[in-house]
PDB file with SEQRES, HELIX, SHEET and CRYST1 records, atoms N, CA, C and O in Angstrom:
SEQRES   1 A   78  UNK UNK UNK UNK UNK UNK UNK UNK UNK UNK UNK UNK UNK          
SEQRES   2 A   78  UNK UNK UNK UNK UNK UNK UNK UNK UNK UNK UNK UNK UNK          
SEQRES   3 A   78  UNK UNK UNK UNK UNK UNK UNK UNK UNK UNK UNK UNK UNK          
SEQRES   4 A   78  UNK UNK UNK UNK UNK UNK UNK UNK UNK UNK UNK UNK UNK          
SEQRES   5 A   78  UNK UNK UNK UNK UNK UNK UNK UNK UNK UNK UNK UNK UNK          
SEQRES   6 A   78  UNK UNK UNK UNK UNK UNK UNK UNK UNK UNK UNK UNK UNK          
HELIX    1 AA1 UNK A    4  UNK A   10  1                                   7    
HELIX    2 AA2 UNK A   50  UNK A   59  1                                  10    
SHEET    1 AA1 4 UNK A  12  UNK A  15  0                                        
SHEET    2 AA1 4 UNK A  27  UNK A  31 -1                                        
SHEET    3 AA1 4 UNK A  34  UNK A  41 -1                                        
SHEET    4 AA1 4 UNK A  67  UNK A  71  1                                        
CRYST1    1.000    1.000    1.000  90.00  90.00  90.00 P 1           1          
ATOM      1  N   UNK A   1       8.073   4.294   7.036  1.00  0.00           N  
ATOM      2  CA  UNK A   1       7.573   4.463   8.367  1.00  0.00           C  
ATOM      3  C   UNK A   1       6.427   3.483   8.661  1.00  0.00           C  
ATOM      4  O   UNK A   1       6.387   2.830   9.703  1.00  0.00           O  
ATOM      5  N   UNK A   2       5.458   3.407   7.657  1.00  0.00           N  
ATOM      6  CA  UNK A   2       4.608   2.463   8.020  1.00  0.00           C  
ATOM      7  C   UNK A   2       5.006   0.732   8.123  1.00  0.00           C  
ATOM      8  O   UNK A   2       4.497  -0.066   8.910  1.00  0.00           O  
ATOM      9  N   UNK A   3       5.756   0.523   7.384  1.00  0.00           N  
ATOM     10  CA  UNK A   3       6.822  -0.656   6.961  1.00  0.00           C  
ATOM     11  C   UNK A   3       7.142  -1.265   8.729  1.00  0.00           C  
ATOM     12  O   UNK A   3       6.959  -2.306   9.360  1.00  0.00           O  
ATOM     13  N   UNK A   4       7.651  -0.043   8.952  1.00  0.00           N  
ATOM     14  CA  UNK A   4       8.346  -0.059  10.586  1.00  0.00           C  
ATOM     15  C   UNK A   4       6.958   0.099  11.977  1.00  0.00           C  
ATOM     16  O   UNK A   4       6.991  -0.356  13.120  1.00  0.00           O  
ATOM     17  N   UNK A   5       6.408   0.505  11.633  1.00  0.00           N  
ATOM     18  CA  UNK A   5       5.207   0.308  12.545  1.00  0.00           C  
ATOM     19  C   UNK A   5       4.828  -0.843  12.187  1.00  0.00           C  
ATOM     20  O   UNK A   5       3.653  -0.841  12.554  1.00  0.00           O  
ATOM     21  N   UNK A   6       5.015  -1.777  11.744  1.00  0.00           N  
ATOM     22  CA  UNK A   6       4.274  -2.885  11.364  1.00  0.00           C  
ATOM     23  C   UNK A   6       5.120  -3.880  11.994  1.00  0.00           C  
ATOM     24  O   UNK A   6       4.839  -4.496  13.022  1.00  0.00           O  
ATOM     25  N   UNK A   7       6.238  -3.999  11.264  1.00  0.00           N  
ATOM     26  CA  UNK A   7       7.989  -4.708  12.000  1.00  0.00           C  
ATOM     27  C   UNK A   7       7.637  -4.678  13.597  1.00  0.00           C  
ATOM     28  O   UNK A   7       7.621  -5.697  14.286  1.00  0.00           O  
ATOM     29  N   UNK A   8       7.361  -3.376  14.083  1.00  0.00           N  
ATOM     30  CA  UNK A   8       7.698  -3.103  15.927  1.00  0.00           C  
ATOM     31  C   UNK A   8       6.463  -3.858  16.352  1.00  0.00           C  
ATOM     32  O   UNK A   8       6.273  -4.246  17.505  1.00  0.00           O  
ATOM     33  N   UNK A   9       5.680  -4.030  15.395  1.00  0.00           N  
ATOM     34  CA  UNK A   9       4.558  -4.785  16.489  1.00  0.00           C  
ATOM     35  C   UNK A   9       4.479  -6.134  16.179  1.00  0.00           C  
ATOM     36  O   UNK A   9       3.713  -6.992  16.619  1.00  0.00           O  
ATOM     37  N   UNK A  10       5.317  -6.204  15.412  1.00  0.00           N  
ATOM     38  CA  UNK A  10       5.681  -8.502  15.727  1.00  0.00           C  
ATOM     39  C   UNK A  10       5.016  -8.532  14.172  1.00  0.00           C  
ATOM     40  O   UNK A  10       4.262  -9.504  14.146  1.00  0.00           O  
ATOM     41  N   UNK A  11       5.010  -8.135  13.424  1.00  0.00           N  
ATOM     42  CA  UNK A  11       4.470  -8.636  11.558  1.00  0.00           C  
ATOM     43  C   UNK A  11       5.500  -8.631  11.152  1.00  0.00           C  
ATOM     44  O   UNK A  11       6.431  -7.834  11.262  1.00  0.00           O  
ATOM     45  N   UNK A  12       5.363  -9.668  10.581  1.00  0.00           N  
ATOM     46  CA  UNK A  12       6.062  -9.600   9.363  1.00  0.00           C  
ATOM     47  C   UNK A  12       5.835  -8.967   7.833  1.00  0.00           C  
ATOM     48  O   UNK A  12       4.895  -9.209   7.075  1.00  0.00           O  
ATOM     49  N   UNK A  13       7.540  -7.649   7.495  1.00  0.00           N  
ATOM     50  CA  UNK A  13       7.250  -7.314   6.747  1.00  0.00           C  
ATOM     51  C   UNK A  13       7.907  -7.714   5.414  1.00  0.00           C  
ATOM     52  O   UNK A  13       8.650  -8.695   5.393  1.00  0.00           O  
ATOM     53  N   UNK A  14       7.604  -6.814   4.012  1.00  0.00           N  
ATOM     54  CA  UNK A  14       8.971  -7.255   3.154  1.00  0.00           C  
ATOM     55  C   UNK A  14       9.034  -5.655   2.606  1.00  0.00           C  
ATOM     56  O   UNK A  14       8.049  -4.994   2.934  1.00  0.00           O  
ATOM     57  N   UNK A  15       9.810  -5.119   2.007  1.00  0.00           N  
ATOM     58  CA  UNK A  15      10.187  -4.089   1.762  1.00  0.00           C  
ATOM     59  C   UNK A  15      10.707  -4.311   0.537  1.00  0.00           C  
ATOM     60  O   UNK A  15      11.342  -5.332   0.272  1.00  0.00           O  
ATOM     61  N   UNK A  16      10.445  -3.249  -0.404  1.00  0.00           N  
ATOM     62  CA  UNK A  16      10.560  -3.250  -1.734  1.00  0.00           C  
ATOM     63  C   UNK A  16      12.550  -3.043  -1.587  1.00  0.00           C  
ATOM     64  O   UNK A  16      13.258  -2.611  -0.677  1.00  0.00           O  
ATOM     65  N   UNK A  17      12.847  -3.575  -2.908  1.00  0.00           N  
ATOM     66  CA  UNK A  17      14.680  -3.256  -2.708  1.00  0.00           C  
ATOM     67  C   UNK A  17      14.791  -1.817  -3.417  1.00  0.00           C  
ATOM     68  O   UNK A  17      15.841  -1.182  -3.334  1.00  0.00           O  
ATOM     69  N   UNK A  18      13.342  -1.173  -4.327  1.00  0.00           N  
ATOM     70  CA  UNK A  18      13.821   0.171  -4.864  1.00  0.00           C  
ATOM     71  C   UNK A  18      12.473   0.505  -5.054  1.00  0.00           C  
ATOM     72  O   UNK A  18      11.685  -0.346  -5.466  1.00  0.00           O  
ATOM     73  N   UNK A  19      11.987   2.087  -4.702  1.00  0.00           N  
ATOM     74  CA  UNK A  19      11.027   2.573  -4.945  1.00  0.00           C  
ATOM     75  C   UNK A  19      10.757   3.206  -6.632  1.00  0.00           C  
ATOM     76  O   UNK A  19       9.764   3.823  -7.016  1.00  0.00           O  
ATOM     77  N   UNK A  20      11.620   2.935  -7.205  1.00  0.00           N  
ATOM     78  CA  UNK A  20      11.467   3.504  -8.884  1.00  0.00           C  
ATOM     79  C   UNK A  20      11.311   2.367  -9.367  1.00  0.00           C  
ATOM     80  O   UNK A  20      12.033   1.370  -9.332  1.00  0.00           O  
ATOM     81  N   UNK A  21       9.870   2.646 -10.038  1.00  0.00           N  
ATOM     82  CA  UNK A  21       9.461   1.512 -10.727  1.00  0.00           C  
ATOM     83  C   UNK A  21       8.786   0.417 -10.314  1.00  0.00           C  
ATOM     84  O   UNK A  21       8.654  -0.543 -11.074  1.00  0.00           O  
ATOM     85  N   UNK A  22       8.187   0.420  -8.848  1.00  0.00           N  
ATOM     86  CA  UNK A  22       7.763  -0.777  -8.390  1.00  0.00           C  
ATOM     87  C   UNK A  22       6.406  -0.727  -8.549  1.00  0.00           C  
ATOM     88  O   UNK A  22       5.529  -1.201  -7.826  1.00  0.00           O  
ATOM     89  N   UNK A  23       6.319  -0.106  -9.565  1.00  0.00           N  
ATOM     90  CA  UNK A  23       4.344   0.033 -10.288  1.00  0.00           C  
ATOM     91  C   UNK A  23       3.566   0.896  -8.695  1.00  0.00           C  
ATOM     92  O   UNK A  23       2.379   0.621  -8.525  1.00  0.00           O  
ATOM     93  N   UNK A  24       4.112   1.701  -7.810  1.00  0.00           N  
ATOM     94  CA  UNK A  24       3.236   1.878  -6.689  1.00  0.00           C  
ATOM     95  C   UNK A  24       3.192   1.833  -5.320  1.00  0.00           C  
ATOM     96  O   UNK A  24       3.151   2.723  -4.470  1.00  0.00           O  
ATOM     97  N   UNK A  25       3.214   0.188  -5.237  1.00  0.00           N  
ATOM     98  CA  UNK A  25       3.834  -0.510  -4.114  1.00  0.00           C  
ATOM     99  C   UNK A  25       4.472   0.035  -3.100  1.00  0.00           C  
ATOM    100  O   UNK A  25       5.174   0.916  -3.596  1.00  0.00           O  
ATOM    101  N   UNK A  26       4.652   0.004  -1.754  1.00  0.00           N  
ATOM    102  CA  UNK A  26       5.693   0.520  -1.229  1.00  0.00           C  
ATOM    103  C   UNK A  26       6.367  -0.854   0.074  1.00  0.00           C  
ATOM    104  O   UNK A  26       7.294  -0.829   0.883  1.00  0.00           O  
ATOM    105  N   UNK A  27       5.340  -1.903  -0.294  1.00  0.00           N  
ATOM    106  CA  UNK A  27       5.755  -3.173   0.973  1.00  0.00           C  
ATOM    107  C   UNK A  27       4.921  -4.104   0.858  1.00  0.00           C  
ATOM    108  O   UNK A  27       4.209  -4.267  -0.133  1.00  0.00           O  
ATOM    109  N   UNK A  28       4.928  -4.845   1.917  1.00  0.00           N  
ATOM    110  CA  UNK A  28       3.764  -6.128   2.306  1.00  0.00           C  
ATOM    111  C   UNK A  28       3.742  -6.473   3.492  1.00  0.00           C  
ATOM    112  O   UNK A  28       4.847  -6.689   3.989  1.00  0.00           O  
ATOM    113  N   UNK A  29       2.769  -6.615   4.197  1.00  0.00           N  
ATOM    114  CA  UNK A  29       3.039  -7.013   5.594  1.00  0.00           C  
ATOM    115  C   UNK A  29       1.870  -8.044   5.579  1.00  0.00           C  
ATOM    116  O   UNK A  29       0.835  -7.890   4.931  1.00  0.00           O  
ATOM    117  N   UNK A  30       2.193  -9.237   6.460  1.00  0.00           N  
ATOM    118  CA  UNK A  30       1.271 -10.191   7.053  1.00  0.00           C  
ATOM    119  C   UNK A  30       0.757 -10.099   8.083  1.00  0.00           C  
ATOM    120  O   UNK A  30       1.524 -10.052   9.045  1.00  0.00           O  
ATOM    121  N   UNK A  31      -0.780 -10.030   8.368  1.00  0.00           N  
ATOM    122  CA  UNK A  31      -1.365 -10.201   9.217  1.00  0.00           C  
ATOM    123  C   UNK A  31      -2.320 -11.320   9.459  1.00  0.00           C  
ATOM    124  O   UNK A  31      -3.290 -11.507   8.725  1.00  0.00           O  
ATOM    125  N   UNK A  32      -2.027 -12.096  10.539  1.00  0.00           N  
ATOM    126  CA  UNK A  32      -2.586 -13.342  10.860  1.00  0.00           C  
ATOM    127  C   UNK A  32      -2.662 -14.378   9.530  1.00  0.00           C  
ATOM    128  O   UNK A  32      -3.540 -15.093   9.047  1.00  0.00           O  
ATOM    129  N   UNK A  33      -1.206 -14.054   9.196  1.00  0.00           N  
ATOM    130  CA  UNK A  33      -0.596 -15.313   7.877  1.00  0.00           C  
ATOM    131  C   UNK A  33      -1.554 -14.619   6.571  1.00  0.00           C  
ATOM    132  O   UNK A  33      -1.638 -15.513   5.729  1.00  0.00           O  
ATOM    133  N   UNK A  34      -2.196 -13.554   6.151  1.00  0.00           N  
ATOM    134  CA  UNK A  34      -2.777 -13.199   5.612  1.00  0.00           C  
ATOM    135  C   UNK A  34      -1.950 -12.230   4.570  1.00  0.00           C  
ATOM    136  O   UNK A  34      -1.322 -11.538   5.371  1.00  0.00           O  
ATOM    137  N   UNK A  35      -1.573 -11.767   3.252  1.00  0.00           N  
ATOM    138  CA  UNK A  35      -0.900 -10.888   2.788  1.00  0.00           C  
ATOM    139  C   UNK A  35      -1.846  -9.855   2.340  1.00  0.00           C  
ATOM    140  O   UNK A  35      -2.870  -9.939   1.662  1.00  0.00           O  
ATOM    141  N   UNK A  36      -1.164  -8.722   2.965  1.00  0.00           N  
ATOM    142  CA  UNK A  36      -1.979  -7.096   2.304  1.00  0.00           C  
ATOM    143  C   UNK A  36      -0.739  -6.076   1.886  1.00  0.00           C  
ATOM    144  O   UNK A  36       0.145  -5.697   2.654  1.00  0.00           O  
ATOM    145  N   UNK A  37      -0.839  -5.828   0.903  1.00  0.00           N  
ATOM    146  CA  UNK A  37       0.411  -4.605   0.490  1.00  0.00           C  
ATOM    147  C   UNK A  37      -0.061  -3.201   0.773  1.00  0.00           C  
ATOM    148  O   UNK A  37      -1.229  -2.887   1.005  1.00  0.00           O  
ATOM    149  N   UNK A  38       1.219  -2.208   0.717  1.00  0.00           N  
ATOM    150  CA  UNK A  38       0.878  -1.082   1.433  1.00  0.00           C  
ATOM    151  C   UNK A  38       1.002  -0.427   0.267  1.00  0.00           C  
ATOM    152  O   UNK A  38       1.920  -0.877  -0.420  1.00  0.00           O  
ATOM    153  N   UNK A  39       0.247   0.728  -0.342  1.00  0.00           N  
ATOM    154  CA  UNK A  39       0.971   2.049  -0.834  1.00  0.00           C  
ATOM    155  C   UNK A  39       0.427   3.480   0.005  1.00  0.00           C  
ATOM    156  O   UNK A  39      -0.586   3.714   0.664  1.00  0.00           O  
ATOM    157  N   UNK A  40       1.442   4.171  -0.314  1.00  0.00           N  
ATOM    158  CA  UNK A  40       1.686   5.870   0.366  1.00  0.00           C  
ATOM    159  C   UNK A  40       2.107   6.625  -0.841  1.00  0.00           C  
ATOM    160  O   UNK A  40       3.222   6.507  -1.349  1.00  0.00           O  
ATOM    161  N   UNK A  41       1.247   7.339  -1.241  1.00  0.00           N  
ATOM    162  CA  UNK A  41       1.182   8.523  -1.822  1.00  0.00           C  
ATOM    163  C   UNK A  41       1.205   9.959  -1.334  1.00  0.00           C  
ATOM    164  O   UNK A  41       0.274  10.186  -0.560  1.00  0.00           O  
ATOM    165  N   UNK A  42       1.731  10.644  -1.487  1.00  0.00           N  
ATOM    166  CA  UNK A  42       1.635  12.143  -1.420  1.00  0.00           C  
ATOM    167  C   UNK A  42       0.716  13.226  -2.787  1.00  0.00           C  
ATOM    168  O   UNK A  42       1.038  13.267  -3.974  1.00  0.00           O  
ATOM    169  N   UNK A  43      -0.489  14.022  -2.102  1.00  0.00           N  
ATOM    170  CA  UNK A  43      -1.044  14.340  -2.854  1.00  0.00           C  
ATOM    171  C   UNK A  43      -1.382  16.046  -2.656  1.00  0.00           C  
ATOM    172  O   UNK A  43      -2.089  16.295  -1.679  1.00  0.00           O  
ATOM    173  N   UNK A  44      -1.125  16.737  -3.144  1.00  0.00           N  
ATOM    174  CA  UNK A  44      -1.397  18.090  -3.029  1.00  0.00           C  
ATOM    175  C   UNK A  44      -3.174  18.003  -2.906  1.00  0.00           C  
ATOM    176  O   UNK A  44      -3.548  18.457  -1.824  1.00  0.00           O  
ATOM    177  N   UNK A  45      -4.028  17.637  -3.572  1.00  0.00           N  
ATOM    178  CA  UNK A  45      -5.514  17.912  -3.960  1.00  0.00           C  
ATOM    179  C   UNK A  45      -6.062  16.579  -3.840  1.00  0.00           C  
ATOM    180  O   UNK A  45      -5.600  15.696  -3.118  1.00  0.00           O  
ATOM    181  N   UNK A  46      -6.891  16.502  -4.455  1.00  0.00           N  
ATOM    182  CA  UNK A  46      -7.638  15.060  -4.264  1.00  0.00           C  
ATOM    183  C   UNK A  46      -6.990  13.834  -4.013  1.00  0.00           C  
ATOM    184  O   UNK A  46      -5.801  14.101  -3.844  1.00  0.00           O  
ATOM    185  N   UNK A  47      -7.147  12.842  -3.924  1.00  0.00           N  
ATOM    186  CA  UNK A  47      -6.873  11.609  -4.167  1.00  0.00           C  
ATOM    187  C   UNK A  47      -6.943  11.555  -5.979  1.00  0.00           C  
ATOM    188  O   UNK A  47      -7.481  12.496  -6.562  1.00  0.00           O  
ATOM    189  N   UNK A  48      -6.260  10.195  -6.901  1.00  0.00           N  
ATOM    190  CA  UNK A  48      -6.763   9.757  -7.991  1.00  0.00           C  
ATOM    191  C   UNK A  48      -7.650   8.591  -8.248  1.00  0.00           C  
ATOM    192  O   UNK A  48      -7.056   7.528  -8.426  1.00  0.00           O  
ATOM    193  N   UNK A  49      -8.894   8.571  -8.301  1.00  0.00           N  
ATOM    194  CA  UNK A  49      -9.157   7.342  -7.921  1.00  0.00           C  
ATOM    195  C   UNK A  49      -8.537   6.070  -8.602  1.00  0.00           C  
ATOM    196  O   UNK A  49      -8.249   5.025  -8.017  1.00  0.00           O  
ATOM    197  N   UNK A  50      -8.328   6.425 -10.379  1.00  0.00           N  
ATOM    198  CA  UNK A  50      -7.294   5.504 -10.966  1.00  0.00           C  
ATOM    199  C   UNK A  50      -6.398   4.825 -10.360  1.00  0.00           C  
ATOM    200  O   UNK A  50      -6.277   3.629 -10.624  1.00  0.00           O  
ATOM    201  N   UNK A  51      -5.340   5.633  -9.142  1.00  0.00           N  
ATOM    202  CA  UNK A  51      -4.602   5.218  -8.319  1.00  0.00           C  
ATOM    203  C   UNK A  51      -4.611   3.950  -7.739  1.00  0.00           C  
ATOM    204  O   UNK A  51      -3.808   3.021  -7.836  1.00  0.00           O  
ATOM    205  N   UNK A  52      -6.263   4.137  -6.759  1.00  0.00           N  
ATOM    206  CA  UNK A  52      -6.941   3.351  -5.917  1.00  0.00           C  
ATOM    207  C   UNK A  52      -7.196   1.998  -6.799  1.00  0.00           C  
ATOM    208  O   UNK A  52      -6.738   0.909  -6.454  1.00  0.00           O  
ATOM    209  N   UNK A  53      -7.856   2.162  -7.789  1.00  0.00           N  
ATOM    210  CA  UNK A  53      -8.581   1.494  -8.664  1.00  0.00           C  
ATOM    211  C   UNK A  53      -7.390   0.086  -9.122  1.00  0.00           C  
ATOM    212  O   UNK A  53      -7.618  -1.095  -8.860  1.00  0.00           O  
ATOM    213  N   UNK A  54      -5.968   0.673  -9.939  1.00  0.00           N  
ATOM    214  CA  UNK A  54      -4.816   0.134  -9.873  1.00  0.00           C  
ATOM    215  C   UNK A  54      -4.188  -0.500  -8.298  1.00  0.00           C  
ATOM    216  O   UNK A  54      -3.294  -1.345  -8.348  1.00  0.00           O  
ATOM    217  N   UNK A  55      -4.491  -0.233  -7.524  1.00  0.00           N  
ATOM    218  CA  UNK A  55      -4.021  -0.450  -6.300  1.00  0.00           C  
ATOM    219  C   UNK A  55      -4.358  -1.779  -5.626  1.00  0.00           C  
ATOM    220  O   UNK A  55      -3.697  -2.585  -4.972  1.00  0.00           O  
ATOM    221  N   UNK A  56      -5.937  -1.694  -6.120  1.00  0.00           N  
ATOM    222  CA  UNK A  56      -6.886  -2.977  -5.895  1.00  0.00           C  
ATOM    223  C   UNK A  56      -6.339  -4.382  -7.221  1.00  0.00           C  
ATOM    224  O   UNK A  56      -6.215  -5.607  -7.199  1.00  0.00           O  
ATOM    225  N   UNK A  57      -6.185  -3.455  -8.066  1.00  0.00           N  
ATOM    226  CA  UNK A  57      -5.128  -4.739  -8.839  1.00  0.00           C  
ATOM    227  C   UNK A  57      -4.285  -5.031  -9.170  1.00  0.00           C  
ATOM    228  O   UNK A  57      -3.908  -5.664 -10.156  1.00  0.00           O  
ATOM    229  N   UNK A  58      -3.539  -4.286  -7.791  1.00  0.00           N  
ATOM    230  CA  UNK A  58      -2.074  -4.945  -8.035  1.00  0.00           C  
ATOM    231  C   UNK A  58      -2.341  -6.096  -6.491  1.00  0.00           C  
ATOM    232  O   UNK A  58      -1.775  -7.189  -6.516  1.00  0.00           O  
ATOM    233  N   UNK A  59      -3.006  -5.807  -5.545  1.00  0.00           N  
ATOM    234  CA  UNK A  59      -3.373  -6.591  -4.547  1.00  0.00           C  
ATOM    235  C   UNK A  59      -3.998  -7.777  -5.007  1.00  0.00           C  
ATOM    236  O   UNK A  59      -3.548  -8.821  -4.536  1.00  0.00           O  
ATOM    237  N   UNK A  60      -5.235  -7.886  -6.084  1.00  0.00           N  
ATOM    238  CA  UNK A  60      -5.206  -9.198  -7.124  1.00  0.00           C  
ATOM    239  C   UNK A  60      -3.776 -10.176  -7.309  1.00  0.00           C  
ATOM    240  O   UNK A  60      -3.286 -11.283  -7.085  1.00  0.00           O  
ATOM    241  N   UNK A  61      -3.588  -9.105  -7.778  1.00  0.00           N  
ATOM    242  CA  UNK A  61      -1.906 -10.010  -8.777  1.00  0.00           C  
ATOM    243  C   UNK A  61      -1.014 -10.032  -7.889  1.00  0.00           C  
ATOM    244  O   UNK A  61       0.026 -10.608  -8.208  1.00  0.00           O  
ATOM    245  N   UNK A  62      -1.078  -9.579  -6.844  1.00  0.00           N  
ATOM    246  CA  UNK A  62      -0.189 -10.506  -5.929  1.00  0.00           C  
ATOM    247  C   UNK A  62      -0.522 -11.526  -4.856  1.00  0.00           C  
ATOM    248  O   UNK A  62       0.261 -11.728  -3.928  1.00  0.00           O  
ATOM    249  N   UNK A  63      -1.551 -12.100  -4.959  1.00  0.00           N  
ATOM    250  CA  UNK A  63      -2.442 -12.809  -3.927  1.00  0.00           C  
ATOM    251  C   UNK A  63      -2.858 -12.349  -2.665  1.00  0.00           C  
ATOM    252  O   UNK A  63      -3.204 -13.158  -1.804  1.00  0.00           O  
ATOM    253  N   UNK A  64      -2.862 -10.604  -2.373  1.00  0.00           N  
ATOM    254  CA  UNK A  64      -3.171 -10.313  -1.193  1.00  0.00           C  
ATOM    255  C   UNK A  64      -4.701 -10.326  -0.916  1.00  0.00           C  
ATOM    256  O   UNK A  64      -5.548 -10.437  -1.802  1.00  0.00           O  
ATOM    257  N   UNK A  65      -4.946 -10.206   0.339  1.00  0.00           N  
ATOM    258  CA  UNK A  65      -6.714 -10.258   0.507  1.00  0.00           C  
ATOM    259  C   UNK A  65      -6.549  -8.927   1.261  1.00  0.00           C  
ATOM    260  O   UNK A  65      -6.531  -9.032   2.487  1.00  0.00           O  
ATOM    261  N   UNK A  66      -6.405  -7.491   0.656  1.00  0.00           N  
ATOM    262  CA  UNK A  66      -6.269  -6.177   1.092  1.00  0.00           C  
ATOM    263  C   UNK A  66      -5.034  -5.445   1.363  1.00  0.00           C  
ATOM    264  O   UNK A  66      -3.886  -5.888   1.403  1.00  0.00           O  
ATOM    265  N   UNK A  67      -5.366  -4.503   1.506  1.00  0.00           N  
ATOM    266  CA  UNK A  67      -4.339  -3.486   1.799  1.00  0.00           C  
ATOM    267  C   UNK A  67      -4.555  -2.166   2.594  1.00  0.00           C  
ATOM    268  O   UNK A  67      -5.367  -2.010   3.506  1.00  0.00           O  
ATOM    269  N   UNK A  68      -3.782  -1.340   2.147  1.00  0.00           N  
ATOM    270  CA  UNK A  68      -3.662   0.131   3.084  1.00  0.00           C  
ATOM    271  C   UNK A  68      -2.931   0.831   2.224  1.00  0.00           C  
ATOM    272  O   UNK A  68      -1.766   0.581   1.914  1.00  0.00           O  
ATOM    273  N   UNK A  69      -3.897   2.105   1.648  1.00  0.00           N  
ATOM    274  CA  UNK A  69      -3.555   3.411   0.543  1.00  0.00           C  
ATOM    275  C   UNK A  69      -3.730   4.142   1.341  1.00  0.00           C  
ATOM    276  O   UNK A  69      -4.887   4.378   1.690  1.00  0.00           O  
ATOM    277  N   UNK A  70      -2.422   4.916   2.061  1.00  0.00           N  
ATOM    278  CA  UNK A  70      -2.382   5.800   2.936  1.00  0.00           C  
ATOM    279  C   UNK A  70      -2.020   7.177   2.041  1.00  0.00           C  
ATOM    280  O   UNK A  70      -1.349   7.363   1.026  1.00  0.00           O  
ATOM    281  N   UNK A  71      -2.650   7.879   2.756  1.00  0.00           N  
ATOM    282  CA  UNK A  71      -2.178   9.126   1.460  1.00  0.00           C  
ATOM    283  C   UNK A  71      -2.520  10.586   1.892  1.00  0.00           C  
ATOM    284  O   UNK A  71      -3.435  10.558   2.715  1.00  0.00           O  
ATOM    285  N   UNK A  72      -2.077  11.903   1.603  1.00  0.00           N  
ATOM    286  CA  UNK A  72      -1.846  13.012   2.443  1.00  0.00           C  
ATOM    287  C   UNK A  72      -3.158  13.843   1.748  1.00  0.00           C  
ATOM    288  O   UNK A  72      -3.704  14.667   2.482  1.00  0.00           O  
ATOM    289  N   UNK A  73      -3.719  13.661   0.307  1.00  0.00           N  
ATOM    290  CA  UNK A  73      -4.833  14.451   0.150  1.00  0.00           C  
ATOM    291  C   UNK A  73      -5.474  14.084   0.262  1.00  0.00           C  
ATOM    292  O   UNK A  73      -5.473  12.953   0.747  1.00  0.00           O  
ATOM    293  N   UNK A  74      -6.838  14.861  -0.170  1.00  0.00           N  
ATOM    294  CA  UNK A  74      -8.335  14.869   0.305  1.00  0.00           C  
ATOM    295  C   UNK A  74      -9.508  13.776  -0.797  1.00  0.00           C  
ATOM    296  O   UNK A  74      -9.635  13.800  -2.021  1.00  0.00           O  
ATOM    297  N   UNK A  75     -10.027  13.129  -0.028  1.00  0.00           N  
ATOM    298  CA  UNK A  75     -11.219  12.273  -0.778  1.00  0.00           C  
ATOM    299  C   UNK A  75     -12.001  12.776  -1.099  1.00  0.00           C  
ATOM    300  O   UNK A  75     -12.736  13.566  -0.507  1.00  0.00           O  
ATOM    301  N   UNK A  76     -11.998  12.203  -2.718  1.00  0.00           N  
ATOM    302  CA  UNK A  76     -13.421  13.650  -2.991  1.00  0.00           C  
ATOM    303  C   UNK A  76     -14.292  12.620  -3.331  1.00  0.00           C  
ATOM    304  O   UNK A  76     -14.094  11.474  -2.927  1.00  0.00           O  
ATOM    305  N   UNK A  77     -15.377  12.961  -4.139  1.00  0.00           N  
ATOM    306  CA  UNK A  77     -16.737  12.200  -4.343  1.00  0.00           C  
ATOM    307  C   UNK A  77     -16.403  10.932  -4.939  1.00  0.00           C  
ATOM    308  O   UNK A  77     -17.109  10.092  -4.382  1.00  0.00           O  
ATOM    309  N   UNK A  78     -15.720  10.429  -5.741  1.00  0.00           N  
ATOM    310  CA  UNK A  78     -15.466   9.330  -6.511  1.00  0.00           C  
ATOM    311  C   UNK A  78     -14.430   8.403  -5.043  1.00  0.00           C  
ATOM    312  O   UNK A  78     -13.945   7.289  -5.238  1.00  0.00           O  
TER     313      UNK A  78                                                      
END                                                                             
């Protein structure tokens, strides 16, 4: 869904070919020729920050300058 909100407003996206196994990931979209990858998690309770933490380096290792960890639980102190 977010993939597609991104597509409808003129970005370009790329979309993973399989969600098992893609270390996380769920896309990439360009903004103003810029690359940021997306992940979406579902979380009953907190966030993990490990998650986050991994998230920021997988955006390293793929040359993005940011992203968007969208996610359904709650931020706690960390």
């Amino acid at each position: 869904m977010l993939l597609t909100c991104f597509e409808r407003q003129g970005f370009m996206i790329r979309r993973n070919e399989s969600y098992t196994g893609d270390g996380g990931l769920d896309g990439h979209v360009w903004l103003q020729g810029k690359l940021y990858l997306i992940q979406a998690k579902r979380y009953k309770d907190t966030i993990n920050p490990a998650h986050v933490q991994e998230f920021g380096q997988a955006i390293q290792n793929h040359g993005g300058v940011g992203g968007f960890f969208v996610h359904t639980g709650r931020t706690g102190g960390e």
